[in-house]
C-alpha positions as CSV (number, residue, x, y, z in Angstrom):
1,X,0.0,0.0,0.0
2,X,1.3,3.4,-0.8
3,X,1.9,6.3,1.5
4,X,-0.4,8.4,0.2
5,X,-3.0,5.3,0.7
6,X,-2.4,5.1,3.9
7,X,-2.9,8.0,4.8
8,X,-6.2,7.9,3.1
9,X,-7.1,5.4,5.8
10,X,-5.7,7.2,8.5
11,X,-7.6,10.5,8.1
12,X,-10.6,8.6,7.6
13,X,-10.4,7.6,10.9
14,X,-9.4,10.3,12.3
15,X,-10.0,13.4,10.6
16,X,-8.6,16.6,11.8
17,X,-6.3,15.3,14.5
18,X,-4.2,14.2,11.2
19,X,-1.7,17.0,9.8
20,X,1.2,16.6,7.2
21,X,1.8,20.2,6.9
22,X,5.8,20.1,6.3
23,X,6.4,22.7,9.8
24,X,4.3,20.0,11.8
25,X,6.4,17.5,10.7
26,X,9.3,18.7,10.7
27,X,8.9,20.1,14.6
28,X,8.6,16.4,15.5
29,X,11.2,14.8,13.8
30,X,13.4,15.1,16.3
31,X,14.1,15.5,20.0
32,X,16.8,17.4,21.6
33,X,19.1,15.1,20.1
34,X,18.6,16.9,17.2
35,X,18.8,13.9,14.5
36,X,15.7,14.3,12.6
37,X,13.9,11.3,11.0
38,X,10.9,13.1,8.9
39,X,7.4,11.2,9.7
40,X,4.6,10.9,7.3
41,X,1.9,12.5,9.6
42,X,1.5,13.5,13.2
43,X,-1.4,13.1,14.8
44,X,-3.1,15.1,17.8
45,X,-6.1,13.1,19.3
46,X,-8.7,14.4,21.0
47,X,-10.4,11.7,22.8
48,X,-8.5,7.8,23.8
49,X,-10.8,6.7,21.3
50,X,-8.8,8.6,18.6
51,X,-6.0,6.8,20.3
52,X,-7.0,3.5,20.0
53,X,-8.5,3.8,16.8
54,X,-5.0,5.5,15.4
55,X,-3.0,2.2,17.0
56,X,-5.6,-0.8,15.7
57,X,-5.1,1.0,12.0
58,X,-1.3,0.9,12.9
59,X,-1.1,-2.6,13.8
60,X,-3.9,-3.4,10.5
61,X,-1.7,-1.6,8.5
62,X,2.0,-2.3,9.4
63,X,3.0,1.4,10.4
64,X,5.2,2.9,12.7
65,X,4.4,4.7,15.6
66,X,6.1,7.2,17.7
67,X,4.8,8.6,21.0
68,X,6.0,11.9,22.0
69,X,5.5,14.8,24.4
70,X,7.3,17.6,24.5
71,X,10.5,16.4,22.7
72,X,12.7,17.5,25.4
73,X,14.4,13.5,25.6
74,X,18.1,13.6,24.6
75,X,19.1,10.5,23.3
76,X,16.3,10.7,20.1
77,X,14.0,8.4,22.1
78,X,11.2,10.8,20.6
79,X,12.5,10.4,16.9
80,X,10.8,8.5,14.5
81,X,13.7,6.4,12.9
82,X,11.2,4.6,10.8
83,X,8.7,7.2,9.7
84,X,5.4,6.3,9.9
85,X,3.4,8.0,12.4
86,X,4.0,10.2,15.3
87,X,1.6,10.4,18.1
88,X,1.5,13.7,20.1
89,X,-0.3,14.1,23.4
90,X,1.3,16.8,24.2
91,X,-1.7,19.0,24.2
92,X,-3.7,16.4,27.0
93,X,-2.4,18.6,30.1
94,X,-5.3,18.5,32.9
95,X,-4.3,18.1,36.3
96,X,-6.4,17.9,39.6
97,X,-4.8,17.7,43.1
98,X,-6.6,15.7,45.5
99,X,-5.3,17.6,48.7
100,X,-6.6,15.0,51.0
101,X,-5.2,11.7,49.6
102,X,-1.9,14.2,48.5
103,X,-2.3,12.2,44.9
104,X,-2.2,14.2,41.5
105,X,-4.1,12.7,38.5
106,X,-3.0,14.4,35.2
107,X,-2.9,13.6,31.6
108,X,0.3,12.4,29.7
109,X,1.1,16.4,28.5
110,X,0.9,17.9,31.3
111,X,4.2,20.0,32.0
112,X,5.8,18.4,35.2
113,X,6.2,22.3,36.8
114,X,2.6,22.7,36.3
115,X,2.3,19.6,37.9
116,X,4.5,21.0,41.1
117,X,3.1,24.6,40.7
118,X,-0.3,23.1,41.5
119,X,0.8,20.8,44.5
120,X,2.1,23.7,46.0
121,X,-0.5,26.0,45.8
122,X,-2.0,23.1,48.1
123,X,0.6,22.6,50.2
124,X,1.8,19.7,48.5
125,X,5.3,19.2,46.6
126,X,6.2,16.7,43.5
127,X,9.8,16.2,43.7
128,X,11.4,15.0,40.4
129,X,12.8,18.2,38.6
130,X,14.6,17.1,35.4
131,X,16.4,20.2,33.9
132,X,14.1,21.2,31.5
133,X,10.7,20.9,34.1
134,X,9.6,24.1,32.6
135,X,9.1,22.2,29.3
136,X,8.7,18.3,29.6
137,X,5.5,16.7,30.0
138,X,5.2,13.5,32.4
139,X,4.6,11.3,29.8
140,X,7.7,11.6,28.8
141,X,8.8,11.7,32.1
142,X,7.6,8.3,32.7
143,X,8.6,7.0,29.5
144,X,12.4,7.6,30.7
145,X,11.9,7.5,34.7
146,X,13.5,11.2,35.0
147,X,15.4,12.6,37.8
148,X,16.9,16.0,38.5
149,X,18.7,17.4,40.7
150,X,16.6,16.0,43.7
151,X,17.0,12.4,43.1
152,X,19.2,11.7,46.1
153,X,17.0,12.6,48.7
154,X,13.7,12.1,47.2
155,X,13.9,9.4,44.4
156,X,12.9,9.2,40.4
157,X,9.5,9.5,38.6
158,X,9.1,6.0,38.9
159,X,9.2,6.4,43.1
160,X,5.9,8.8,42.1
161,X,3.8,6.8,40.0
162,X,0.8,5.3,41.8
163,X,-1.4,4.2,38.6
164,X,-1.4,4.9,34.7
165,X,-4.1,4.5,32.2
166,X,-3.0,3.7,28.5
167,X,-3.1,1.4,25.5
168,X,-1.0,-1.6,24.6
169,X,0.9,-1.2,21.4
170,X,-2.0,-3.4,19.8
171,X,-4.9,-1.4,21.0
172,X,-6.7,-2.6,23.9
173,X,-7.0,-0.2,27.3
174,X,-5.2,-0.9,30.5
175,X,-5.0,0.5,33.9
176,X,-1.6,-0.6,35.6
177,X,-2.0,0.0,39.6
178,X,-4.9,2.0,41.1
179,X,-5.1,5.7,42.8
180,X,-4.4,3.5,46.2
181,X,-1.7,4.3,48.6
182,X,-1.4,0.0,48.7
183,X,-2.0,-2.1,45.5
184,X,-0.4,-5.8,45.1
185,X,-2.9,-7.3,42.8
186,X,-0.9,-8.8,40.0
187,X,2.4,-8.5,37.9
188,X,3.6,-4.8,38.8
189,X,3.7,-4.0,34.5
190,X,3.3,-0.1,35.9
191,X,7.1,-0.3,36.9
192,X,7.5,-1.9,33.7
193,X,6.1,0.8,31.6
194,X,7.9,3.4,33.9
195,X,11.4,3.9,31.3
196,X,10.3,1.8,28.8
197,X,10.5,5.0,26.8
198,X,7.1,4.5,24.5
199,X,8.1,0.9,23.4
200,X,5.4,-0.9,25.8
201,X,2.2,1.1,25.4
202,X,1.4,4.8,25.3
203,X,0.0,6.7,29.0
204,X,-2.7,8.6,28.8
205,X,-2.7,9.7,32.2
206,X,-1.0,8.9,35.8
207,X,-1.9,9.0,39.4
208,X,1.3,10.4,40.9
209,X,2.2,10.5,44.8
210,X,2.8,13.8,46.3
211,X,4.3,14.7,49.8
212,X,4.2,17.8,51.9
213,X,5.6,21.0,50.9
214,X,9.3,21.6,52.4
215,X,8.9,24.6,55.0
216,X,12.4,25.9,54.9
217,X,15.2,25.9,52.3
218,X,19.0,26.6,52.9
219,X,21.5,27.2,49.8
220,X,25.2,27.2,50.1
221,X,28.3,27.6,47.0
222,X,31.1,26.5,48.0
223,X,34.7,26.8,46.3
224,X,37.7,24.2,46.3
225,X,40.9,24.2,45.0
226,X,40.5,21.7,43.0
227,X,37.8,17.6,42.0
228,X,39.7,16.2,44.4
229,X,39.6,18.5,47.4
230,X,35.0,19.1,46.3
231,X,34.7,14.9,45.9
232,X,36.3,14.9,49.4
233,X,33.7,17.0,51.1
234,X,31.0,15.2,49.5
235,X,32.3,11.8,50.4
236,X,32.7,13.0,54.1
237,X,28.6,15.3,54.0
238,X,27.1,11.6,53.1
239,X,29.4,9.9,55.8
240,X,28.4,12.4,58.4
241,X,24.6,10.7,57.4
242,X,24.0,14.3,55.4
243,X,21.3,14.1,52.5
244,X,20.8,17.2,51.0
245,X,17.5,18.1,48.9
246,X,20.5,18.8,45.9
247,X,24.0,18.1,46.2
248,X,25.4,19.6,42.9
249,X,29.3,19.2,41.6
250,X,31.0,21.1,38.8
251,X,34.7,20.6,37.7
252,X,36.5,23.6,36.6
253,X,36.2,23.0,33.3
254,X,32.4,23.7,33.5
255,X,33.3,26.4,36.1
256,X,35.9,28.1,33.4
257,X,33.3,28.0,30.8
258,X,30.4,29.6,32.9
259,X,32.9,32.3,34.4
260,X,34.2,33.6,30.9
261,X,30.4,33.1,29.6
262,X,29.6,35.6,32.4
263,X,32.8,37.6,32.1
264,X,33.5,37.6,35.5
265,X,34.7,35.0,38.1
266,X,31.5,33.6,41.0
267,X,34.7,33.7,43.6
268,X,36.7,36.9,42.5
269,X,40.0,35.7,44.5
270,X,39.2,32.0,43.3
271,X,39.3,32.2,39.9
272,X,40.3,28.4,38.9
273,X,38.3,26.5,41.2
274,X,35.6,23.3,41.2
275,X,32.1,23.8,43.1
276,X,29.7,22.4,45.1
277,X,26.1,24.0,45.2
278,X,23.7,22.5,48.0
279,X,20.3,23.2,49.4
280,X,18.6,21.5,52.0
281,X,15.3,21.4,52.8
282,X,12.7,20.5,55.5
283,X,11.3,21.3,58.7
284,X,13.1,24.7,59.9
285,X,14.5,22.9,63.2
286,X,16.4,20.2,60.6
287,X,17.3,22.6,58.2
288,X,19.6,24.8,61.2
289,X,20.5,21.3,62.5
290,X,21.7,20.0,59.3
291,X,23.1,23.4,58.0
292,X,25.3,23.7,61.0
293,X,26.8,20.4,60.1
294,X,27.6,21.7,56.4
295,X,29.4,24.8,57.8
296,X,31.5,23.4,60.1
297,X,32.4,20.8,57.1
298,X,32.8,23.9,54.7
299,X,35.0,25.8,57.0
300,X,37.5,23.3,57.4
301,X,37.3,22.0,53.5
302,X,36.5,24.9,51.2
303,X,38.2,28.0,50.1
304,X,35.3,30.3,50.4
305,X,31.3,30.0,50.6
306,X,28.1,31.8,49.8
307,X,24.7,31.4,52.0
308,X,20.9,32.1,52.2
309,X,18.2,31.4,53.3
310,X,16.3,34.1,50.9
311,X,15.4,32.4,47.8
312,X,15.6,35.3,45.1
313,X,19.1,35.4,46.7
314,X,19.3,31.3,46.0
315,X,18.8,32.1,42.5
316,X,21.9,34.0,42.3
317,X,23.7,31.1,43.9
318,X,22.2,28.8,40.8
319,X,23.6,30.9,38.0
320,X,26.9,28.6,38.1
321,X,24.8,25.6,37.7
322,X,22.2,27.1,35.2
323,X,25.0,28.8,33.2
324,X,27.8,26.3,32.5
325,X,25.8,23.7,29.9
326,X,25.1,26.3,27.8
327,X,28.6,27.7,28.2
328,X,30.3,24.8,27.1
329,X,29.7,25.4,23.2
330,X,32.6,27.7,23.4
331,X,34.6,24.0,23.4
332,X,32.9,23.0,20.4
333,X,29.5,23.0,18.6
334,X,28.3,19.6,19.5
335,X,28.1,17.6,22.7
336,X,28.1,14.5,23.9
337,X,25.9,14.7,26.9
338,X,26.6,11.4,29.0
339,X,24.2,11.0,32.3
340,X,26.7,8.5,33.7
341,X,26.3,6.9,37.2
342,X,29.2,5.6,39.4
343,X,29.3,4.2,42.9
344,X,31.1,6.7,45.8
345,X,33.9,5.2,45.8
346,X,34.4,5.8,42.0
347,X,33.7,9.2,42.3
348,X,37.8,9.9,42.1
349,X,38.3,7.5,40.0
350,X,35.6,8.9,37.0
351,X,36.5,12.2,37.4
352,X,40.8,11.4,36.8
353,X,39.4,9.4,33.9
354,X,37.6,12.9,32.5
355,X,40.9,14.4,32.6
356,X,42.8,11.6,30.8
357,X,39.8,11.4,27.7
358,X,40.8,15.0,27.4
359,X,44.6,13.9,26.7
360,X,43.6,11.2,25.0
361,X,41.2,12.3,22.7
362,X,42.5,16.2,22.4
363,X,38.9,17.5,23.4
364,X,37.9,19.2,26.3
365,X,35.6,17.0,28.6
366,X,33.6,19.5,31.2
367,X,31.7,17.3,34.0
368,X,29.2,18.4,36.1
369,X,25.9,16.5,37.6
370,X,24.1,15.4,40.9
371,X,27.1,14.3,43.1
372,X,24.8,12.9,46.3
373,X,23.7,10.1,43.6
374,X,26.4,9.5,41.5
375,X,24.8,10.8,38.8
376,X,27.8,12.1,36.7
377,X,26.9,14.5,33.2
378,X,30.2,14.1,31.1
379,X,30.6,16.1,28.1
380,X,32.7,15.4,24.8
381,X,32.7,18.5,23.3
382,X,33.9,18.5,19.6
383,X,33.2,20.1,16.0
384,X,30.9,18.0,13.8
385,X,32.2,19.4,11.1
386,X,35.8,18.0,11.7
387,X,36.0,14.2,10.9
388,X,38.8,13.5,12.7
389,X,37.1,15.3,16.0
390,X,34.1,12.9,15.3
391,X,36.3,9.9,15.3
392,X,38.1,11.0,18.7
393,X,34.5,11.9,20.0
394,X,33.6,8.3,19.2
395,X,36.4,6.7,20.7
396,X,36.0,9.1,23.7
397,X,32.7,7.5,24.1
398,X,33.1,3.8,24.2
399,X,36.2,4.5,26.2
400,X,33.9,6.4,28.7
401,X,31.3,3.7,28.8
402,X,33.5,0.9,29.1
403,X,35.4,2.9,32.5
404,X,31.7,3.5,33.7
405,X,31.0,-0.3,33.5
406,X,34.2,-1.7,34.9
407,X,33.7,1.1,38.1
408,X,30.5,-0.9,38.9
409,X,28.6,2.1,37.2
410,X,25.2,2.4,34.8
411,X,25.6,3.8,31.3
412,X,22.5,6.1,31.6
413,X,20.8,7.2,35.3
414,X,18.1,9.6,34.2
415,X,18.1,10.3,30.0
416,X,17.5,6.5,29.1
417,X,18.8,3.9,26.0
418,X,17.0,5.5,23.1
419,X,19.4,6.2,19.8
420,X,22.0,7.2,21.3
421,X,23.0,5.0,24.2
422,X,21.9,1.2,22.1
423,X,26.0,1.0,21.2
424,X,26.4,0.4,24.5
425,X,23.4,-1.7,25.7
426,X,25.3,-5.1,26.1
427,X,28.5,-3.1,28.0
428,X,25.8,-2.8,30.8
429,X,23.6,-6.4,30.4
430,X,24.1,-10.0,29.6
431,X,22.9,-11.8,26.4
432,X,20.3,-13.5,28.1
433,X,18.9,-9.8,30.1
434,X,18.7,-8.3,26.3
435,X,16.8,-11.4,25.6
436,X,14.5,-11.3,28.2
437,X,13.6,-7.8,27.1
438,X,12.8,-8.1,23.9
439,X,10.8,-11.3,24.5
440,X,8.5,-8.6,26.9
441,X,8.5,-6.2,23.9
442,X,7.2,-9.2,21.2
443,X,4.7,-10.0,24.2
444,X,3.1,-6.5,24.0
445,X,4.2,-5.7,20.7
446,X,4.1,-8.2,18.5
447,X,4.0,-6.1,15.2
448,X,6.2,-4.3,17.0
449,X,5.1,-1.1,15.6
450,X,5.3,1.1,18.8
451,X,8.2,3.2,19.1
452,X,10.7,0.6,16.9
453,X,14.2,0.8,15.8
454,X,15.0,1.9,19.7
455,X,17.3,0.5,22.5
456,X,18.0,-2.7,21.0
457,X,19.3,-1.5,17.5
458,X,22.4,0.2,17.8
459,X,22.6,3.4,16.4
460,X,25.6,5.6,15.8
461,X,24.8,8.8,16.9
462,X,28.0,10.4,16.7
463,X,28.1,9.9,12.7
464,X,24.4,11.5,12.4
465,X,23.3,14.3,10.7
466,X,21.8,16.7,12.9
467,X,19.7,19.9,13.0
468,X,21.9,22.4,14.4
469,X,18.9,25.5,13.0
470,X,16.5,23.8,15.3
471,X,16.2,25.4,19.2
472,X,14.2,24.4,21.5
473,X,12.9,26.9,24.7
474,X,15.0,24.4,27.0
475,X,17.7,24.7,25.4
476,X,19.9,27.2,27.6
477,X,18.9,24.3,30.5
478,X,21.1,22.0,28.8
């Protein structure tokens, strides 16, 4: 059947939620990934009849779909490798707070601020804050169990998720868990669709599990001399039984590219330095406990600090840390964005191996991320313009992931397999885990039309043609 027949068929079905006006299409053909695959239609239903109707005609017909939200995902988990269709619920985005039961239920698109912003304004408080929270829906939230800067103290989407409505890839509804603070009634597939990143089924909506509102915050930048002398600290703040709301580490290189990006230095006297940025939060009494502990820690360990309590002046605190990804294009005009995750005790270890990539490969390697976790961002920043920088950004890359394995370490903690992590897959599992997932992805997928050509395929992404014109409003996040 030709294209054009198809999607005959498809707007058949279902009318005006079908577009294949070229700036549709091309807005989702790609993620924040930037390699753009061009689908043959995207389509915006109304109703989870459209839904189902659009995935039956999928699996009738042999096509390709990809869900999507936002499009904030950075390993072109959202792009549609195969064409086909594109499924966009971004524009499903109620939200209701139940301030009793401290439960949200919201649709797949709505943004996961929004989400937060509405909690609070009930005295409630939904934790996971990936970086680009302003943007990304919880759909796709789910779909790659994001974290954020929060994750050591209070856990990943998938610690929130109480209940989600969807379809299966081949159509039928499903309700995995129930809006119940206790559910044990069958297999647990919620968990199971919870960073399956689309390939399972497609959310519709989720019951997620709030808690109460922090009363007091307490933010603190701290300078050291050097990785060595900020790891240090952070080893001895989680020995002294300190878990901070956000723990956040950035070596100098990031720290040299936010200070020239600002044109001035955050520690005037300090110029060359690595940070820490923390915050705790809590009860006020814990928050003066806890915070005397960090000072006292501090004192003895860093070269100089700034404090508050305000939180307009905690926002001047975060420019370090909100300035530096962005920042880092002054190295280069692509990155390799790696959300690495190493035990404590390779902490040292990943962070000497940074600096020998950098030797090794002749491009600058800038590393921050959310230290109290492991959760480690390592950048390879090159030219994609110069082949032989796109060879050593290759090789700087399996080098990476191999270190990250041997340290006892996951390949991905928060941004997922997608495109650009499926090299690497079978660094991190055995032949027979691999196998094991795919047989669950033939079970629920047996035409496999949802979200194919992901994960399992491996998929060079460092050779890719990208879309350097596209920007997306997250971007400076990044």
């Amino acid at each position: 059947m030709t294209n054009k027949m198809l999607l005959s068929r498809l707007r058949r079905k279902l009318g005006d939620a079908v577009s294949t006006a070229p700036d549709d299409l091309a807005r989702v053909s790609l993620d924040s990934a930037r390699v753009p695959f061009r689908p043959d239609a995207l389509v915006r239903p109304k109703s989870d009849e459209q839904v189902q109707q659009l995935l039956l005609l999928a699996n009738k017909l042999g096509v390709p779909v990809t869900p999507r939200g936002a499009g904030s995902a950075t390993t072109g988990a959202a792009s549609p490798i195969h064409g086909g269709w594109v499924l966009d619920l971004s524009d499903w985005r109620k939200i209701r707070i139940d301030a009793t039961s401290g439960m949200a239920h919201v649709e797949a698109g709505a943004v996961t601020k929004a989400i937060n912003d509405a909690a609070e304004a009930k005295g409630w408080f939904y934790p996971p804050d990936p970086s680009s929270l302003k943007h990304c829906t919880i759909g796709g939230n789910i779909a790659t169990n994001a974290g954020g800067l929060r994750g050591a103290k209070y856990g990943v989407t998938r610690d929130y998720v109480l209940a989600l409505e969807g379809f299966l890839p081949t159509g039928e509804p499903v309700r995995w868990g129930a809006p119940l603070k206790k559910f044990a009634s069958g297999f647990n597939l919620r968990d199971l669709w919870v960073g399956a990143e689309g390939m399972l089924g497609v959310t519709t909506r989720a019951t997620l599990k709030l808690i109460p509102k922090p009363q007091s915050r307490w933010t603190c930048l701290a300078a050291f001399t050097n990785e060595t002398q900020a790891l240090r600290a952070v080893k001895q703040l989680l020995g002294l039984r300190v878990v901070p709301s956000i723990l956040e580490f950035l070596d100098r290189q990031s720290v040299d590219c936010a200070q020239r990006r600002r044109g001035a230095s955050f520690f005037p006297k300090t110029p060359a330095c690595s940070l820490l940025l923390l915050e705790l939060d809590g009860h006020p009494a814990a928050v003066r406990e806890t915070r005397q502990v960090v000072q006292s820690l501090f004192k003895e360990r860093a070269l100089v600090t700034k404090q508050t309590a305000d939180p307009e002046q905690a926002e001047t605190l975060w420019e370090a840390r909100r300035t530096c990804s962005q920042a880092m294009f002054q190295m280069g005009d692509t990155k390799l964005n790696e959300d690495v995750v190493v035990p404590v005790q390779g902490y040292q270890a990943l962070l000497r191996y940074t600096l020998e990539l950098r030797k090794l490969t002749g491009l600058a390697t800038p590393t921050f991320g959310h230290v109290a976790d492991g959760n480690f961002h390592v950048h390879l920043m090159y030219d994609h313009g110069d082949p032989a920088q796109c060879a050593q950004a290759e090789r700087g890359l399996e080098l990476l992931m191999e270190k990250v394995v041997a340290l006892g370490g996951a390949i991905t903690g928060e941004h997922g397999i997608g495109l650009a992590k499926s090299p690497f897959l079978s660094l991190q599992h055995t032949e027979a885990e691999i196998a094991a997932m795919k047989r669950i992805k033939d079970a629920l997928d047996p035409n496999g039309i949802l979200n194919p050509g992901k994960m399992f395929e491996p998929f060079r992404m460092w050779r890719a043609e990208r879309d350097y014109n596209w920007t997306f409003p997250w971007d400076h996040h990044r």
